[in-house]
PyMOL CGO cylinders between C-alpha atoms (Angstrom):
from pymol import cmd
from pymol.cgo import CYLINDER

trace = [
    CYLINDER, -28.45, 10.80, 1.99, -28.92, 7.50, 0.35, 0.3, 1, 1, 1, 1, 1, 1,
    CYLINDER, -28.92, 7.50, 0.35, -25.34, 5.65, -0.22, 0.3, 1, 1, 1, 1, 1, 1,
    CYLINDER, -25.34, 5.65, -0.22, -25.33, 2.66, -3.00, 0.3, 1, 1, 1, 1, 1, 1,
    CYLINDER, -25.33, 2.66, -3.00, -23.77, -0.15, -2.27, 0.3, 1, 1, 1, 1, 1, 1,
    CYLINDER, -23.77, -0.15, -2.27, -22.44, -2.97, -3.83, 0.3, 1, 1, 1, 1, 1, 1,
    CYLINDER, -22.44, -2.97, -3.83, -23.02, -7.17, -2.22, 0.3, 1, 1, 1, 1, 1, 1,
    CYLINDER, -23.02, -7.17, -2.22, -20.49, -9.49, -3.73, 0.3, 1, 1, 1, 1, 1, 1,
    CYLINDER, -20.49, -9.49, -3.73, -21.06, -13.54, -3.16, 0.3, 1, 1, 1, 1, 1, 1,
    CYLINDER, -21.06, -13.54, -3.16, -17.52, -14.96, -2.62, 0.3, 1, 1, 1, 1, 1, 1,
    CYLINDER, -17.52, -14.96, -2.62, -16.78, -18.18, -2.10, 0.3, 1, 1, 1, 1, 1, 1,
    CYLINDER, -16.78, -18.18, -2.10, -14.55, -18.84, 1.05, 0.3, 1, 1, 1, 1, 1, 1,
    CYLINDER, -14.55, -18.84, 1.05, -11.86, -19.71, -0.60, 0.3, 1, 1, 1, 1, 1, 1,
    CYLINDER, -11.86, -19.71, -0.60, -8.10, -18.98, -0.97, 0.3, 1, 1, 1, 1, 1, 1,
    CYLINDER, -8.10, -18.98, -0.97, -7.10, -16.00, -3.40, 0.3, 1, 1, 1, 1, 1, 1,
    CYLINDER, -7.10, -16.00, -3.40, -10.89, -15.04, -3.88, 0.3, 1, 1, 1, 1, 1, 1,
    CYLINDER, -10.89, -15.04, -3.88, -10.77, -11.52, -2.21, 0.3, 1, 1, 1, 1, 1, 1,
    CYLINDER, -10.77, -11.52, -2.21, -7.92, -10.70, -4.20, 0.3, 1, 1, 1, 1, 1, 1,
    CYLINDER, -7.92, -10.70, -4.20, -9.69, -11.91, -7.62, 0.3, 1, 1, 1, 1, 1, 1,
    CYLINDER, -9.69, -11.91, -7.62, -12.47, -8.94, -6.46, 0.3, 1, 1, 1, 1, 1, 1,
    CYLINDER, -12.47, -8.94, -6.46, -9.89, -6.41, -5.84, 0.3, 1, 1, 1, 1, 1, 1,
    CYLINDER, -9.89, -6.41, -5.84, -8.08, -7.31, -8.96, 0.3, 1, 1, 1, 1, 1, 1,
    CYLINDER, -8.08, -7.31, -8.96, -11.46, -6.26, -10.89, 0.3, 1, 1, 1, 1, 1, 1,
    CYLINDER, -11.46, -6.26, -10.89, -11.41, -3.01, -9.25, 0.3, 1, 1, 1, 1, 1, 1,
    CYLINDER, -11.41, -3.01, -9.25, -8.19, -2.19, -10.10, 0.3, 1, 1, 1, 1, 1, 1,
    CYLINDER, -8.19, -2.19, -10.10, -8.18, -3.54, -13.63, 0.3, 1, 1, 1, 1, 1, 1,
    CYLINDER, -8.18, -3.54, -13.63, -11.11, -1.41, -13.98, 0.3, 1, 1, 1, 1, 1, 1,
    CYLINDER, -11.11, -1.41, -13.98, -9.77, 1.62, -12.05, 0.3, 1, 1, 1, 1, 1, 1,
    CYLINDER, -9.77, 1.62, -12.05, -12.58, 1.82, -9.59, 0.3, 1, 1, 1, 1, 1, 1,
    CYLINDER, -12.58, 1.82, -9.59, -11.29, 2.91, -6.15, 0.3, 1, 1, 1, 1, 1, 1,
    CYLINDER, -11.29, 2.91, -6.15, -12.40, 1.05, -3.24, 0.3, 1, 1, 1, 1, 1, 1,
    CYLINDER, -12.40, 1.05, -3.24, -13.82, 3.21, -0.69, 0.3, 1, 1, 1, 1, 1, 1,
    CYLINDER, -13.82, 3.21, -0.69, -15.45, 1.22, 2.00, 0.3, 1, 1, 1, 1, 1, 1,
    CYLINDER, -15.45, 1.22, 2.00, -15.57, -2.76, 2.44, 0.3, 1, 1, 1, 1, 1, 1,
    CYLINDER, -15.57, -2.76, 2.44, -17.43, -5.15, 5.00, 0.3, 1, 1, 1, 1, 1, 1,
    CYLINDER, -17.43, -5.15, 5.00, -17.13, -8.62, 4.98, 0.3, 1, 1, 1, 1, 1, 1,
    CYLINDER, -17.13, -8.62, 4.98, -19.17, -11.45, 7.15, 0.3, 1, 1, 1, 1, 1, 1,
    CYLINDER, -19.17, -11.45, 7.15, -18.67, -14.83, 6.28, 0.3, 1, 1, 1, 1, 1, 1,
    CYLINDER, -18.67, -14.83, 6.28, -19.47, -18.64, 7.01, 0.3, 1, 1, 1, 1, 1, 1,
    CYLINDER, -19.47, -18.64, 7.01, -17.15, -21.22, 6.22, 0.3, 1, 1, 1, 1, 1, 1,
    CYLINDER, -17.15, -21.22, 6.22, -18.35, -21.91, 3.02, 0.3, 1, 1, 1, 1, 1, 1,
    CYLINDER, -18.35, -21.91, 3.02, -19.49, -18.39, 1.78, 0.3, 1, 1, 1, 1, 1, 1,
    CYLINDER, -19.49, -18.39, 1.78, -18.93, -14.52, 2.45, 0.3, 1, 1, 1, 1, 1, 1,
    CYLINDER, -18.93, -14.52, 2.45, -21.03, -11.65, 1.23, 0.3, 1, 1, 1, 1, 1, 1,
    CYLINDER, -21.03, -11.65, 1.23, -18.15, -8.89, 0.56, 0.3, 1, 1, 1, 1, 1, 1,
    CYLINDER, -18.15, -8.89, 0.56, -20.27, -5.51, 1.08, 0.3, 1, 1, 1, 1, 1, 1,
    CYLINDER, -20.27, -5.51, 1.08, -18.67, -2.23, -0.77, 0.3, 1, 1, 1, 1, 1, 1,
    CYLINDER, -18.67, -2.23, -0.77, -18.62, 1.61, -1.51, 0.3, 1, 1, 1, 1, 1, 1,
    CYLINDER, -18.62, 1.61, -1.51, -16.43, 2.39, -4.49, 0.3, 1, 1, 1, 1, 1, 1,
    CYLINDER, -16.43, 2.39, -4.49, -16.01, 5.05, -6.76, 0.3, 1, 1, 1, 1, 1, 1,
    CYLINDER, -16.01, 5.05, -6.76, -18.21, 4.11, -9.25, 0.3, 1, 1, 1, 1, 1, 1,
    CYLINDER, -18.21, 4.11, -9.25, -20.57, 1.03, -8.27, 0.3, 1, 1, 1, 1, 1, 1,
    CYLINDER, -20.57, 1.03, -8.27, -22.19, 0.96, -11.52, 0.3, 1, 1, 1, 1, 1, 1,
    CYLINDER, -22.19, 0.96, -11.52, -19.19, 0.09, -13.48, 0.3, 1, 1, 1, 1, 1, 1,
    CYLINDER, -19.19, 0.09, -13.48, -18.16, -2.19, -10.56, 0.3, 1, 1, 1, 1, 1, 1,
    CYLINDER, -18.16, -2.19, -10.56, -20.95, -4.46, -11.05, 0.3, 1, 1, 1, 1, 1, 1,
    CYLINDER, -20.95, -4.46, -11.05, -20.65, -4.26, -14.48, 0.3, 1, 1, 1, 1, 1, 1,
    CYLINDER, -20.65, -4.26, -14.48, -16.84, -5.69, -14.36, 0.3, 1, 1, 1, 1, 1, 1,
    CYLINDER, -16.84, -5.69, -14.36, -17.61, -7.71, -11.62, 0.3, 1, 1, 1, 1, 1, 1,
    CYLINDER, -17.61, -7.71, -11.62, -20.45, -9.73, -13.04, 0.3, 1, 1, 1, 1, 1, 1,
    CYLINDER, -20.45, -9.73, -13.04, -18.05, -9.93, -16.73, 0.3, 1, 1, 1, 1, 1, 1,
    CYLINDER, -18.05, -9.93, -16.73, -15.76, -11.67, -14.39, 0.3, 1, 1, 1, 1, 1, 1,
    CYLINDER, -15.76, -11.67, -14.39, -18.31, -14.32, -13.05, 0.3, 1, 1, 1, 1, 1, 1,
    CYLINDER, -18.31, -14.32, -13.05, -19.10, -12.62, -9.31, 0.3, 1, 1, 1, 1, 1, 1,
    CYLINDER, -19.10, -12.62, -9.31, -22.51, -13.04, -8.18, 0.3, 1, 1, 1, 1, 1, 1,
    CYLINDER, -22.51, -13.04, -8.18, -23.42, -9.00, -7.35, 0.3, 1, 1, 1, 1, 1, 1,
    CYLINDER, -23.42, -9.00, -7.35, -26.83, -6.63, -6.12, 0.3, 1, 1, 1, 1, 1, 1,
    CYLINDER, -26.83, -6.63, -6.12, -26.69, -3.31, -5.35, 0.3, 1, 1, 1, 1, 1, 1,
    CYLINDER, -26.69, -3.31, -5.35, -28.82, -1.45, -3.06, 0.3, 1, 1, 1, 1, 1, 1,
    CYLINDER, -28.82, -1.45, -3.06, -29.18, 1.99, -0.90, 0.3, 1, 1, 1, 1, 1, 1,
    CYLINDER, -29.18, 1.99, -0.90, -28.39, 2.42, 2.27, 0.3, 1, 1, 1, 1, 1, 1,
    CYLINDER, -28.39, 2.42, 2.27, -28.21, 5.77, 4.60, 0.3, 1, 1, 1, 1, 1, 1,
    CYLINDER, -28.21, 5.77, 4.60, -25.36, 7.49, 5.02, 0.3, 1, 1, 1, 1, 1, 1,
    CYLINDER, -25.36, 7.49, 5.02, -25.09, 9.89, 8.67, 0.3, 1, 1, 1, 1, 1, 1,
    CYLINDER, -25.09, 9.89, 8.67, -22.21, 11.54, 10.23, 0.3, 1, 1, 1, 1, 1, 1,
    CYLINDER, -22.21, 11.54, 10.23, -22.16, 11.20, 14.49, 0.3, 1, 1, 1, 1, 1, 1,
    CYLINDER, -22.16, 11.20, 14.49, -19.50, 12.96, 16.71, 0.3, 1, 1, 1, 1, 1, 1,
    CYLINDER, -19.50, 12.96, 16.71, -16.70, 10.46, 17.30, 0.3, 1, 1, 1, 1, 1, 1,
    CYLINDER, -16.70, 10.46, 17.30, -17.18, 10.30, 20.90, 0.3, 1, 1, 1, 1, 1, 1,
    CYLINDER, -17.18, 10.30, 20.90, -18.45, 7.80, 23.82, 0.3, 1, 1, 1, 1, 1, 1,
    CYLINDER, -18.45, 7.80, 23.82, -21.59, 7.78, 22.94, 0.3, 1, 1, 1, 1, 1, 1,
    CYLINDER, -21.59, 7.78, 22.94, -22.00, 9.43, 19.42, 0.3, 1, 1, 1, 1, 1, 1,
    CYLINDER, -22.00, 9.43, 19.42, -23.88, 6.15, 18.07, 0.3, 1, 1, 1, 1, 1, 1,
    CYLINDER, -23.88, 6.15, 18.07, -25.51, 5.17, 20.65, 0.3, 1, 1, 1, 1, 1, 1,
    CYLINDER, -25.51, 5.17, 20.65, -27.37, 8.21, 20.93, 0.3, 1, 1, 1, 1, 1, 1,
    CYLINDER, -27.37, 8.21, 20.93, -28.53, 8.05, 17.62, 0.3, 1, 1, 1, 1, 1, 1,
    CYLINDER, -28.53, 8.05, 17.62, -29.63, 4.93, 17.97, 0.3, 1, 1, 1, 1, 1, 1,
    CYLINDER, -29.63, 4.93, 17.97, -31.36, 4.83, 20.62, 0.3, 1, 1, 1, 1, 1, 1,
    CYLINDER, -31.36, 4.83, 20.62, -33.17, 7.50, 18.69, 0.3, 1, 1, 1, 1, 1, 1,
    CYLINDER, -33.17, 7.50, 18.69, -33.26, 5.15, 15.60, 0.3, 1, 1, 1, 1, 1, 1,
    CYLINDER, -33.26, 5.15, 15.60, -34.88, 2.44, 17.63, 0.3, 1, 1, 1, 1, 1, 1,
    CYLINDER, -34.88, 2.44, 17.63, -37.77, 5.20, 19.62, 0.3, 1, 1, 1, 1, 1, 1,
    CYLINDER, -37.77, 5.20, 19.62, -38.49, 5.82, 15.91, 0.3, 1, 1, 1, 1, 1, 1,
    CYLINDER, -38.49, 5.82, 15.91, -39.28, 1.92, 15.16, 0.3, 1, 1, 1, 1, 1, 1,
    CYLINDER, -39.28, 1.92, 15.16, -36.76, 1.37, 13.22, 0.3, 1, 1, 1, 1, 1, 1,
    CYLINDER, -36.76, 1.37, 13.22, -34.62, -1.68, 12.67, 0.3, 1, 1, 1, 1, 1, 1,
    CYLINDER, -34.62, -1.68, 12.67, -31.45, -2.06, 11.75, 0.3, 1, 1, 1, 1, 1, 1,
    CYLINDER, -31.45, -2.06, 11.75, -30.27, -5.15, 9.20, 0.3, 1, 1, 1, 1, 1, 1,
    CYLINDER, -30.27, -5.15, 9.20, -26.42, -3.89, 9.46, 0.3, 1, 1, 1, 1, 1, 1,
    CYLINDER, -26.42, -3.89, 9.46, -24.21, -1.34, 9.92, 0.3, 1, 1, 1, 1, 1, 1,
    CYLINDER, -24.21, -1.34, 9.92, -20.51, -0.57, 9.36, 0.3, 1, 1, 1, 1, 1, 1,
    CYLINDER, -20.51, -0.57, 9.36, -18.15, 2.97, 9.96, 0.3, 1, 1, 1, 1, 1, 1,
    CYLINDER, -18.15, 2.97, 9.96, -15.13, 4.67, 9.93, 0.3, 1, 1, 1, 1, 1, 1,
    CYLINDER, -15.13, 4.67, 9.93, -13.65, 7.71, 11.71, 0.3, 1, 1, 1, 1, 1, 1,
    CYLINDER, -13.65, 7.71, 11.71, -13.17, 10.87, 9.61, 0.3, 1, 1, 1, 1, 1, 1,
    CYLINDER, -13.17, 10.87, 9.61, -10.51, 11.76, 12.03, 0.3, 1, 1, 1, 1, 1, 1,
    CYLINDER, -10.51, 11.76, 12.03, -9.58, 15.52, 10.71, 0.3, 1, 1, 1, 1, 1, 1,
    CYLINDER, -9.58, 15.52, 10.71, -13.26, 16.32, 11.49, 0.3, 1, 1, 1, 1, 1, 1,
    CYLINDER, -13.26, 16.32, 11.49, -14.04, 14.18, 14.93, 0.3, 1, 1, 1, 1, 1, 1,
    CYLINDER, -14.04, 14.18, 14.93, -16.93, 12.53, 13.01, 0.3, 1, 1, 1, 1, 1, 1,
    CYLINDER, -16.93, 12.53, 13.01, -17.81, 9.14, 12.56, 0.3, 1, 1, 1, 1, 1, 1,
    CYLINDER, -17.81, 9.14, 12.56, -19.49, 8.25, 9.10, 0.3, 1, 1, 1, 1, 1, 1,
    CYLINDER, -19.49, 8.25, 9.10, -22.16, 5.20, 10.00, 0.3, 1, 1, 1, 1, 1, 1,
    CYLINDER, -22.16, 5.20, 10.00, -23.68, 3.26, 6.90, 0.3, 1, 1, 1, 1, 1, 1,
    CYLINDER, -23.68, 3.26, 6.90, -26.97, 2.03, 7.99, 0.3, 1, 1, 1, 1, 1, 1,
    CYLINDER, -26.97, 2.03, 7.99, -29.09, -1.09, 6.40, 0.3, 1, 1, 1, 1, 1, 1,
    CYLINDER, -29.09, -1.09, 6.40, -32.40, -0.73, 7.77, 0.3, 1, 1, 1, 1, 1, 1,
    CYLINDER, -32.40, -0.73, 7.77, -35.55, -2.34, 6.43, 0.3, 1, 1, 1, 1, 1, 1,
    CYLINDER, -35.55, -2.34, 6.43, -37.33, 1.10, 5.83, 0.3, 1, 1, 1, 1, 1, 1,
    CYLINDER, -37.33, 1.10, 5.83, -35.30, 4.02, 4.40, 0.3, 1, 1, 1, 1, 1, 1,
    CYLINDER, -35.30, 4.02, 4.40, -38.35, 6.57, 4.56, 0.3, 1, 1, 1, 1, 1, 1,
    CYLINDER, -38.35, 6.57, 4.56, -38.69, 6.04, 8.24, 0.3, 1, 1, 1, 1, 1, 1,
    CYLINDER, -38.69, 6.04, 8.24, -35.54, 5.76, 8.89, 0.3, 1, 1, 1, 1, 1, 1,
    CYLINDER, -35.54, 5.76, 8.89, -34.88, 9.16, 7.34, 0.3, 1, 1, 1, 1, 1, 1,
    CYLINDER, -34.88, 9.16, 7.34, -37.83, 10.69, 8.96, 0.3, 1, 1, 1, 1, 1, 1,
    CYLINDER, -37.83, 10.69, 8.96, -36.70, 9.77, 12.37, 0.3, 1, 1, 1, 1, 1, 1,
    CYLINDER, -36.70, 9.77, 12.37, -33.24, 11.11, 11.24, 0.3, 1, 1, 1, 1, 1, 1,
    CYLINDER, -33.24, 11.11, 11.24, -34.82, 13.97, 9.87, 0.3, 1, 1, 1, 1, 1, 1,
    CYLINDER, -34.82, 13.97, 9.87, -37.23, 15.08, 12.95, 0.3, 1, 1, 1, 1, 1, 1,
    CYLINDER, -37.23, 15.08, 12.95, -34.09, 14.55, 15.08, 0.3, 1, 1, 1, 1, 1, 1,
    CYLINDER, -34.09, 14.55, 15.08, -31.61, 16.71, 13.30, 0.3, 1, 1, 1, 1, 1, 1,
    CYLINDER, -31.61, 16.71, 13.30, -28.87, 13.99, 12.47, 0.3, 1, 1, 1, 1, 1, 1,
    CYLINDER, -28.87, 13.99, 12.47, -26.68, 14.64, 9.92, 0.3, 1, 1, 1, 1, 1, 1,
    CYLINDER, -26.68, 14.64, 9.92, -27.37, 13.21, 6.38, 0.3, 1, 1, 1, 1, 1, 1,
    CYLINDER, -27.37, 13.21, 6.38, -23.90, 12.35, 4.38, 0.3, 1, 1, 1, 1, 1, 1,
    CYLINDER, -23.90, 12.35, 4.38, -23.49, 15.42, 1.46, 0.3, 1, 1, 1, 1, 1, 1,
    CYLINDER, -23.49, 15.42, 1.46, -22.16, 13.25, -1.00, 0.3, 1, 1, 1, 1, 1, 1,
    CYLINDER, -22.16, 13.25, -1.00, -22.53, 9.63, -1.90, 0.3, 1, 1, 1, 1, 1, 1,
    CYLINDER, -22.53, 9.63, -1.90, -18.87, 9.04, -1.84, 0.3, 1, 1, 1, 1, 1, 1,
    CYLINDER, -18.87, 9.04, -1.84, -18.11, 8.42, 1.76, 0.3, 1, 1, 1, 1, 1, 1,
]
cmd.load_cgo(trace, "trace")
């Protein structure tokens, strides 16, 4: 399953973080997943919420710089090995991979994985043809 996500351009500076969260919250948009790589003078704040329509909305009122794009969502066994196995198979399959970030579902010993890859309809024909689980739901 595709997963949208939101890409925030923050300035590396002090308090700026909180000024995103402080959106969500004003807005009452729950933050489900969040990434952030940074330089010294910039970070791109990547995000799942619960509704990333009305988060870009808010966040662009309030003067952030935000895109939105799809990404795959797949569940591995949360095990030695789980994602490496898959992609290996990702990577037989000629596909590339931008990014990535997860989290352990710990009640269920799976690992969700959130996949950038420059392709989405290979990527999800080599995760078809291999019988790797697809997320259900777009809310991770």
């Amino acid at each position: 399953m595709l997963v949208n996500q939101i890409a925030v351009f923050l300035e590396n500076r002090k308090g700026r973080v909180g000024d995103f969260a402080r959106v969500l919250a004003t807005n009452k948009i729950d933050l489900v997943s969040m990434s952030i790589a940074d330089t010294k003078e910039f970070g791109i704040l990547r995000a799942i919420t619960s509704d990333n329509n009305l988060a870009v909305k808010s966040l662009r009122e309030a003067g952030f710089t935000v895109t939105s794009s799809d990404l795959i969502g797949i569940e591995v066994e949360d095990r030695a090995g789980g994602l490496s196995s898959v992609l290996l198979l990702l990577d037989d399959g000629g596909v590339g991979i931008e990014y990535l970030y997860s989290y352990a579902k710990t009640e269920t010993n799976r690992a969700i994985i959130i996949l950038k890859v420059a392709n989405n309809e290979v990527a999800l024909e080599v995760i078809r043809k291999n019988n790797i689980k697809l997320l259900q739901n777009s809310i991770i």
